[in-house]
N, C-alpha and C positions, 0 to 999 in steps of 0.2 A: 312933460315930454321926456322921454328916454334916449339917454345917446350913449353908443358904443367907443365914443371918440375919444381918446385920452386928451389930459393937457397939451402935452407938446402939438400933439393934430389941431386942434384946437386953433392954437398960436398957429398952422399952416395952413388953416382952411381958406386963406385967400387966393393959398398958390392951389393948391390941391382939394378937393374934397369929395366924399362922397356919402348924401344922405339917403338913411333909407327909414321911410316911415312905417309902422306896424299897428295896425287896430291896438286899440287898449286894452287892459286885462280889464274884468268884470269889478265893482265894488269888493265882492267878496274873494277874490281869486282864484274864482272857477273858472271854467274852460267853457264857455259856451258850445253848445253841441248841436248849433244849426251850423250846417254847413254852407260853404261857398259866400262868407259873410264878413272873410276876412282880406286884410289889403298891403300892399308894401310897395311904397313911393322910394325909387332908387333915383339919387341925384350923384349925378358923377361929375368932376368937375378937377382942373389942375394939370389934365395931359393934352400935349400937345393937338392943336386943331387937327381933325380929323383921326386921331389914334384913339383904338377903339380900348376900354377897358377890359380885365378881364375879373369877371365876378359870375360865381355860379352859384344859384339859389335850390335847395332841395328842399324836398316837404312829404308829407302824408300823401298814402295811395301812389308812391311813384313820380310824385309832382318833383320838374326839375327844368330848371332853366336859364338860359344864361343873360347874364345885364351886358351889353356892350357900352352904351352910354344912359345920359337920365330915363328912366321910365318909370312907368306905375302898374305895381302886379296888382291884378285884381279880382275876384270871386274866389278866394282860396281858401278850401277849409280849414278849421281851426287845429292849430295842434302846434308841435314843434319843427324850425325850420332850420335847414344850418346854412349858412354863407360862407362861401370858401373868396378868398378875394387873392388872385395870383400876378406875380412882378410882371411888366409891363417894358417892352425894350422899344424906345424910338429914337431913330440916328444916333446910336453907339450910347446914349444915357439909358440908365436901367431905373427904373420905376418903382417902388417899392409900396404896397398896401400895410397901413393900420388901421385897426388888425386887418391878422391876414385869414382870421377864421372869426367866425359869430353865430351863438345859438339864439335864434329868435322863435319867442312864443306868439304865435298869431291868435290872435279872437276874433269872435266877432263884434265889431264897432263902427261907427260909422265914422271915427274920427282917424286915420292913420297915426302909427306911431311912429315921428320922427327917429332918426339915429345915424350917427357919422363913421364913414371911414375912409383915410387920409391915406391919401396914395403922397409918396415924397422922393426927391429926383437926390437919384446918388449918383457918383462916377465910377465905372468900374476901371479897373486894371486890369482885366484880362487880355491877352495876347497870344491870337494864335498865328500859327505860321507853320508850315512845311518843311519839315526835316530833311527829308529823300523824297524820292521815288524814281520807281524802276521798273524796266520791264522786264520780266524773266520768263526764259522757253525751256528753262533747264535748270540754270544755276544761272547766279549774279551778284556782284558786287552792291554795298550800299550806293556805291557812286554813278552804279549803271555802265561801267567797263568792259563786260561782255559783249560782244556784237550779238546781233540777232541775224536769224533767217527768212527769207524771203516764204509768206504762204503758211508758213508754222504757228501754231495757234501758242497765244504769249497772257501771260496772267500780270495785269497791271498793281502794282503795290506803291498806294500813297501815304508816307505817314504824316498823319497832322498830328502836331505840338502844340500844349498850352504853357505858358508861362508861369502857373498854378493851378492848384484844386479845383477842379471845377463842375458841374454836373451838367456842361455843354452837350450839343449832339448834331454839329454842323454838319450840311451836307457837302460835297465837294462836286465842283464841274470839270469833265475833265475832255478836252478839245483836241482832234486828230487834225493834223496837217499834214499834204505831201507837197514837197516843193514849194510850201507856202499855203497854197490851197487848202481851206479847210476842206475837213470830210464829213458829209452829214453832218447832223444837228448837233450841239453836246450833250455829252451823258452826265446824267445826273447821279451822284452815287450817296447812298444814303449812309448816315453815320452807323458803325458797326456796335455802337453801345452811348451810355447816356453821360459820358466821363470821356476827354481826350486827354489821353497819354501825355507827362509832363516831357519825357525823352523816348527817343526812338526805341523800339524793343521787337525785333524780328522775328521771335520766338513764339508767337502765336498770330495766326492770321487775322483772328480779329481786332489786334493792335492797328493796325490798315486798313485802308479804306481801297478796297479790290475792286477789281473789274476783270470778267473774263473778253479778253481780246482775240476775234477771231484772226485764223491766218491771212482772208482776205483782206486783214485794214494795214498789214505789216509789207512793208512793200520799201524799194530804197527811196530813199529824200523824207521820209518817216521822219514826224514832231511832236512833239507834246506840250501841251500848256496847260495846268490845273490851276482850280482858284477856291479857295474857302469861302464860306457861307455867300454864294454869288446875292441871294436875294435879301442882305444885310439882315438878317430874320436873330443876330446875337450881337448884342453892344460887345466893342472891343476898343481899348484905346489907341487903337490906329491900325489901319487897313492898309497902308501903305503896302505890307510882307505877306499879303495874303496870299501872292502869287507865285507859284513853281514854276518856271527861274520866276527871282522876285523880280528880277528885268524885263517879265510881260513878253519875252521873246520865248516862244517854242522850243522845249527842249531837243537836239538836231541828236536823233539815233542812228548806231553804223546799223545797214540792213544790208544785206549782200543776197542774192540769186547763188545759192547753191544747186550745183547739178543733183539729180537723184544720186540714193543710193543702189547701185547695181550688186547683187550678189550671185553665183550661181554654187548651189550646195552639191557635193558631191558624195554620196553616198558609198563610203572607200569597202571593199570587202577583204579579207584577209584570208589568201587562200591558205596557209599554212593549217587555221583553223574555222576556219568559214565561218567567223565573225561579222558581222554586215553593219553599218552605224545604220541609224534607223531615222531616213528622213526623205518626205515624201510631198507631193504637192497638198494633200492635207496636213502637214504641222509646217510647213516651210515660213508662212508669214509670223507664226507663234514664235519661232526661235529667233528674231530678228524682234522681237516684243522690247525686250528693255536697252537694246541698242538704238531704235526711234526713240525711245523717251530720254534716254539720255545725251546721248551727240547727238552733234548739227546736222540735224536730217527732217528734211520735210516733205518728201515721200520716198518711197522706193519700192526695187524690182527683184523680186528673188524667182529663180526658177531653179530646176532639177536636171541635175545632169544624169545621164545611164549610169548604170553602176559601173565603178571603176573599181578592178580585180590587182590586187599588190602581191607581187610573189615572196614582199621581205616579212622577216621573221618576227614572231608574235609581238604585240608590244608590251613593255613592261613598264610600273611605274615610275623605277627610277632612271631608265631609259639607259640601262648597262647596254644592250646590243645594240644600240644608236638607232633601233628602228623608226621612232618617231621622227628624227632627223628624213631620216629616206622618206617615209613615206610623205612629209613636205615638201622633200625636193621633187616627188615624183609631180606632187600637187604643181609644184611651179614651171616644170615642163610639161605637162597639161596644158596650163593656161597658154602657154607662150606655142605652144607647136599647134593650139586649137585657133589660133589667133585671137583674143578675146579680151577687152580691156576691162570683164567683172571682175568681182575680186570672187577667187574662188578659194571656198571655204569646205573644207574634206571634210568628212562627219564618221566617227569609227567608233565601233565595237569594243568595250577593253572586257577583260578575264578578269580584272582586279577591282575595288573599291576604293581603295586608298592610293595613291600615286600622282603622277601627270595626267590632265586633262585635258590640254589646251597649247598648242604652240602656235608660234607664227614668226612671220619676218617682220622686222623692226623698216618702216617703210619700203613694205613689199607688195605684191599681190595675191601672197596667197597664205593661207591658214591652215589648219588640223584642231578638231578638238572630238570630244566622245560625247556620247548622246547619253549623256547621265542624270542625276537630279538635279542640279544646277546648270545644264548645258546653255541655257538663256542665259546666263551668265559670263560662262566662259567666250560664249561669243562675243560679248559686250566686251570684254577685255584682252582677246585675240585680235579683233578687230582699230581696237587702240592700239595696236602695233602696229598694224598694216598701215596705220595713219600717222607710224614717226615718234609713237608715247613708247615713252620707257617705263619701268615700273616706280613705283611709288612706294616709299619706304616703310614698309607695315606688313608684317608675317614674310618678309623676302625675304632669303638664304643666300645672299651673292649680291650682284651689279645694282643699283638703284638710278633712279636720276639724281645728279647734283646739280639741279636746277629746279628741283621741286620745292615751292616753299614752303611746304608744313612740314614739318619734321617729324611728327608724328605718322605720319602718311595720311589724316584724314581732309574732308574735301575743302576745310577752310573757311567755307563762306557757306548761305543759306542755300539748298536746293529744292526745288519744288516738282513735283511730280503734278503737270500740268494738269492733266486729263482726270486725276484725282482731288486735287489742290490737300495733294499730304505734303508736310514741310519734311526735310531733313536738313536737320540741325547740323551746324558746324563738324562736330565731331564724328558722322556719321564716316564710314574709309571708301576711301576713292577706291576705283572701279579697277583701276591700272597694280590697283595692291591683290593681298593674298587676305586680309581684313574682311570680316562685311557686319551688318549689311552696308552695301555700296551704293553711293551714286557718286557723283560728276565733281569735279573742282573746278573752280574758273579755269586755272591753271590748264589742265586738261583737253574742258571742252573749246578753249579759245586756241589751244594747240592743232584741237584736231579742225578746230576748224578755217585754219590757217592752210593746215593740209589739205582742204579740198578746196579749197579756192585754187592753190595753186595746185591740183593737180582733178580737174574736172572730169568726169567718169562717164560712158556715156553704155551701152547695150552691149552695141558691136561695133567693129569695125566695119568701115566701106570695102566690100569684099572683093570688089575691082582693084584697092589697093593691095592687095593680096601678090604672093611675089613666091618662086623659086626661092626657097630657105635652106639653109644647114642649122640644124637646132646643136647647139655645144650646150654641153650642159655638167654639171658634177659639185664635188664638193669641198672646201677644206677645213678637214677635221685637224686639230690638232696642229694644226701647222701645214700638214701632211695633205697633196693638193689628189685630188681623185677625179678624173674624167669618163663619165660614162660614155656608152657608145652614142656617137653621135647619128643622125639619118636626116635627108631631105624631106621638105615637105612642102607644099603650099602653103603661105601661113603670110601672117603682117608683121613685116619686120619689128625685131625687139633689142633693140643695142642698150650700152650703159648709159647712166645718163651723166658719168664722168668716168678718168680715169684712176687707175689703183695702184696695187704692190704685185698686183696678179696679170698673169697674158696670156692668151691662148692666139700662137702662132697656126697659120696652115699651111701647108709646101706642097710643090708638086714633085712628082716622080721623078727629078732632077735633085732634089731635094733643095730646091729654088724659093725663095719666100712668096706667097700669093697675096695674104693679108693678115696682120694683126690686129687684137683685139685687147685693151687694157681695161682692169677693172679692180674693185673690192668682195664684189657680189654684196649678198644680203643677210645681215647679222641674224640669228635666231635666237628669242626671246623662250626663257618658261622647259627650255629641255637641257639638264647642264653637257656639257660636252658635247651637244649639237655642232657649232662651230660656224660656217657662212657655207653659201649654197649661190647656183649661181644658173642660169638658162638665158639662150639669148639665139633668137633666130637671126640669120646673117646671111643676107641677100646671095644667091651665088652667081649675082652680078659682079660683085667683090675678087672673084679667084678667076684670070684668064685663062686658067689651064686644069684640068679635073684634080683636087684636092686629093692627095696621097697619101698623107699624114696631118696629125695635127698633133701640136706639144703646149700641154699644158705648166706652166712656169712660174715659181714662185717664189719667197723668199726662203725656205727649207726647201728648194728641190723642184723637180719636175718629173712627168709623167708623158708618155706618148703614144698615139695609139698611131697603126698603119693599116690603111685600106688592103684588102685582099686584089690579089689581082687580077683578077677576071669582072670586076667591078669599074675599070678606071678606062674602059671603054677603047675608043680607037687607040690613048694614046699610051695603054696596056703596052707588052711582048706578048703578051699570053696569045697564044693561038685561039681561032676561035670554035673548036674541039675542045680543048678546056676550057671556055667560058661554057660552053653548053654542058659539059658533066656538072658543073659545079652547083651550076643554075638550074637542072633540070627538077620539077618537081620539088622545089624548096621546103613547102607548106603543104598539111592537109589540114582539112575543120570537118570535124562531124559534131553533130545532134547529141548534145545529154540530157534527156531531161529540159530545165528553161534554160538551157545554156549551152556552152558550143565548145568542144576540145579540140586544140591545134597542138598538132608537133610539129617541130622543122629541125632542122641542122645547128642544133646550136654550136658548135665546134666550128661550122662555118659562119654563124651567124648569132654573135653573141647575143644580140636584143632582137625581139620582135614587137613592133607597134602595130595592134590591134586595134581597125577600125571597125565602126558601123559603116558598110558601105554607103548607106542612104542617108545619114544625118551624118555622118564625118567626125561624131564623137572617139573621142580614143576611149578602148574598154579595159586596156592592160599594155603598161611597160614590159611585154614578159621575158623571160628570160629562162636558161636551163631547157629547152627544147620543147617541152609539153604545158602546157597550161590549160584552165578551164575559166571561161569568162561568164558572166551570168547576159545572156544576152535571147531575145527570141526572133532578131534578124537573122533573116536568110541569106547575106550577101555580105562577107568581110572584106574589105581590105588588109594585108598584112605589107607593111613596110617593114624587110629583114634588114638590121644594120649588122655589116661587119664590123664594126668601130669606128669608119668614118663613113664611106658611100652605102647606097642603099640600092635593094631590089625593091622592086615593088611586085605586087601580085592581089589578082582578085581570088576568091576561095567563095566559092558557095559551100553550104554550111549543107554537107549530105547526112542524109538520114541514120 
């Protein structure tokens, strides 16, 4: 008899054994060459009741089969057989085969050939357990300090740890809870390679053990619970730690309901040189592209406003004539005289290549930037100001946040670009820099999304809330306080939301006080010497008597403008023979082409607010007497301001 069993097996074959018998070789040691003549008695013995062995038998023509306990192969042709015999795990002991390979010569005989192999019970020391995990919609800490968003689809990251080398490949379950309640079945997530990781390493995804989370399982009172090899399928010297929390309790995630984001693009045009930014309800969703994927946002609304015509002068990169300034502030009397709580984001034309792209208010509502090769971009980081981000210390020339904590300006921590699952690496530069490429810092995204919790965004206003307004509006530059013409309007009231260093008083024709108004306005981000800006419609519930004057006042000085007067109504001197010269005929509009030329009196009537009569969009701040608006309504309204009250007038738009 022949046996493959060593001594030491040998000595163990009482705990363990496994024989396998094989036809005998021929007197001469030939191969007999009938076939189906040959036999192999497998006797397995030593593992625990009921654990099946594993041993695999291969042979001639493809023959191959597995032994799980004793049996006997039988009609098999003659030739060469090999036996693979592999480790055995039952309740956390690991099982070991000698040998663990075997070449058997089958023949044909009628006698089988015995032969041993000894399976033997080792202990292992392996230990796995759970380093992190976390869920990220953006960006996220190892520790999972990020909040999430309600609805936004989140990419689950678990890392399993071993304790040593090992050639494991556990799977992981991983259990949804809201408010306690589990949610559907668990998922099972399969090992991403045939080796766990000895320490956590974030730097390629398939270190973890992922799951794509849809937005519908992210909701508030959100839990999580993971557990390694649930179906004990890998001895480990204790299971105790197999659980994430090892406490068996659900991990409790912040999940908050974020309002949409609302946006309306304004396509600014430049009459100086009939520049137009170029944005339309075909690319409107595209240039909001990498502002979803990086801020707290899980869904939103962009629409297009008419084109809006700017009478200020070209803009430059380095912004010496302060045009970009203006043409922001024009953006934030817009918003506030249209009543509208989007954020509205101007889109313009530049001359140049190289310079400014992009300004905004540092929590404000409104933006500027150019429709250039990175303009997806620029919005992504104009838009982090309107939500209260300062810049981020990397390629800046000036102001940074001193509360930013990477000193390098980049985002800190792992980010992940959900929708693709590409990582970006620590080093990659935050969004709010002049660095790229960009994405998100925790820092950042937990900022901004601070900001819209506290400050919820909705379409429109309720336009029965709508009210008799005086729009005040201007700038200060420099110190130096500037009050454009102010006009009435129908609009949703818009006050500060604290007070300042700055006042705009209103008086009546007594030179009597009617109402003040206290403030800072709104810092401007990305344009140097821009300075703060400031719009605010004010109920003219506020002034019991028609508003004569208004003075703007600051810490360098003040400015003041006076109504005309043939404007201040009954409680004028003006006769009313001079109210009617003054007034007569204020505006004409005729037909250009797609667009519409107005002159008026500018000498009586410093501003003119250019409506569409039928949708109530403003087309132009204009100013200087003549303008041309790009428009193909037949019906404007023009509100002339003299500096404080206003005419109103309709104008059909003649041929």
């Amino acid at each position: 008899m022949h046996t493959l069993a060593s001594a030491r097996s040998r000595a163990l074959a009482p705990l363990l054994a496994v024989a396998l018998f094989a036809a005998g070789c021929s007197s001469d040691g030939s191969t007999p060459t009938q076939p189906g003549n040959g036999a192999l008695a497998v006797t397995v013995s030593g593992l625990p009741s009921g654990t099946a062995a594993s041993v695999s038998v291969t042979g001639p023509g493809g023959y191959s089969t597995n032994v799980a306990h004793t049996s006997t192969l039988t009609n098999l042709a003659p030739g060469s057989y090999q036996l693979i015999a592999a480790s055995v795990a039952s309740n956390d002991t690991n099982y070991v085969p000698s040998p663990a390979s075997a070449t058997l010569n089958v023949v044909s005989s009628s006698t089988p050939l015995p032969t041993t192999v000894v399976y033997s019970k080792t202990l292992t020391t392996l230990d796995l357990t759970i380093g992190a995990m976390y869920l990220t919609q953006s960006t996220q800490t190892l520790n999972g300090a990020v909040p999430l968003v309600q609805n936004r689809d989140g990419y689950l990251r678990v890392f399993v740890v071993a304790n040593q080398a090992n050639g494991a490949a556990p799977q992981v379950r991983v259990r949804f809870y809201v408010n306690g309640a589990q949610q559907g079945s668990p998922t099972i997530i399969a090992a991403p390679s045939h080796a766990v990781p000895t320490s956590v390493n974030q730097s390629v995804l398939a270190n973890s053990w992922n799951l794509a989370v849809p937005g519908s399982m992210i909701k508030p009172g959100l839990s999580i619970l993971a557990d390694i090899d649930p179906s004990h399928a890998i001895p480990e010297s204790q299971r105790a730690n197999n659980s994430f929390p090892v406490s068996g309790t659900p991990l409790a995630l912040t999940v908050k309901n974020l309002s949409p984001l609302y946006v309306r693009f304004i396509p600014v045009k430049q009459s100086v040189n009939n520049l137009t930014g170029n944005v339309s309800s075909s690319n409107k969703d595209a240039l909001l592209a990498k502002t979803v994927k990086i801020h707290p946002i899980s869904t939103f609304s962009a629409d297009v406003h008419a084109t809006y015509t700017t009478n200020a002068l070209a803009l430059t990169g380095g912004n010496a004539n302060g045009s970009w300034g203006t043409i922001l502030a024009e953006m934030l009397a817009l918003r506030v005289a249209e009543g509208s709580p989007r954020n509205y984001f101007g889109i313009v034309k530049t001359s140049y290549t190289s310079g400014i792209a992009g300004i905004s208010y540092i929590g404000g509502g409104a933006s500027l930037g150019y429709d250039g090769s990175n303009e997806v971009e620029i919005i992504s980081h104009e838009l982090g100001h309107a939500w209260g981000r300062l810049h981020a210390p990397c390629g800046i020339n000036g102001t940074t946040d001193p509360n930013y904590p990477y000193a390098s300006g980049n985002i800190g921590v792992y980010g992940l670009d959900v929708a693709t699952s590409t990582l970006y690496p620590p080093a990659s530069a935050e969004v709010m820099s002049y660095c790229h490429p960009q994405w998100i810092s925790d820092y950042t995204y937990t900022g901004v999304y601070n900001w819209r919790v506290g400050h919820p965004s909705a379409p429109d206003f309720v336009h029965a809330d709508f009210q008799p307004c005086i729009i005040v509006w201007g700038r200060i530059v420099d110190g130096r306080v500037e009050l454009e013409p102010s006009f009435q309007m129908l609009t949703h009231p818009s006050l500060p939301e604290k007070s300042g260093a700055y006042a705009v008083r209103a008086l009546d024709a007594s030179g009597a006080p009617l109402f003040a108004l206290s403030f800072d306005g709104d810092s401007i981000a990305d344009a140097p010497g821009a300075g703060r800006s400031f719009a605010y419609a004010i109920p003219l519930s506020r002034a019991t008597k028609p508003i004569a004057s208004l003075v703007l006042a600051g810490p360098r000085g003040n400015v003041r403008r006076d109504a005309a007067i043939s404007t201040l109504g009954a409680a004028s001197s003006a006769t009313a023979g001079q109210r009617a010269l003054a007034d007569a005929h204020p505006a004409l509009a005729r037909r250009v082409g797609n667009g519409a030329s107005i002159t008026w009196n500018a000498q009586r009537y410093p501003l003119a607010v250019v409506r569409d009569a039928k949708t109530g969009e403003i087309l132009s701040f204009a100013r200087g007497g003549a303008a041309m608006v790009e428009t193909r309504a037949s019906d404007l309204e023009l509100t002339l301001s003299d500096g404080v009250a206003s005419t109103v007038m309709q104008s059909h738009v003649a041929p």
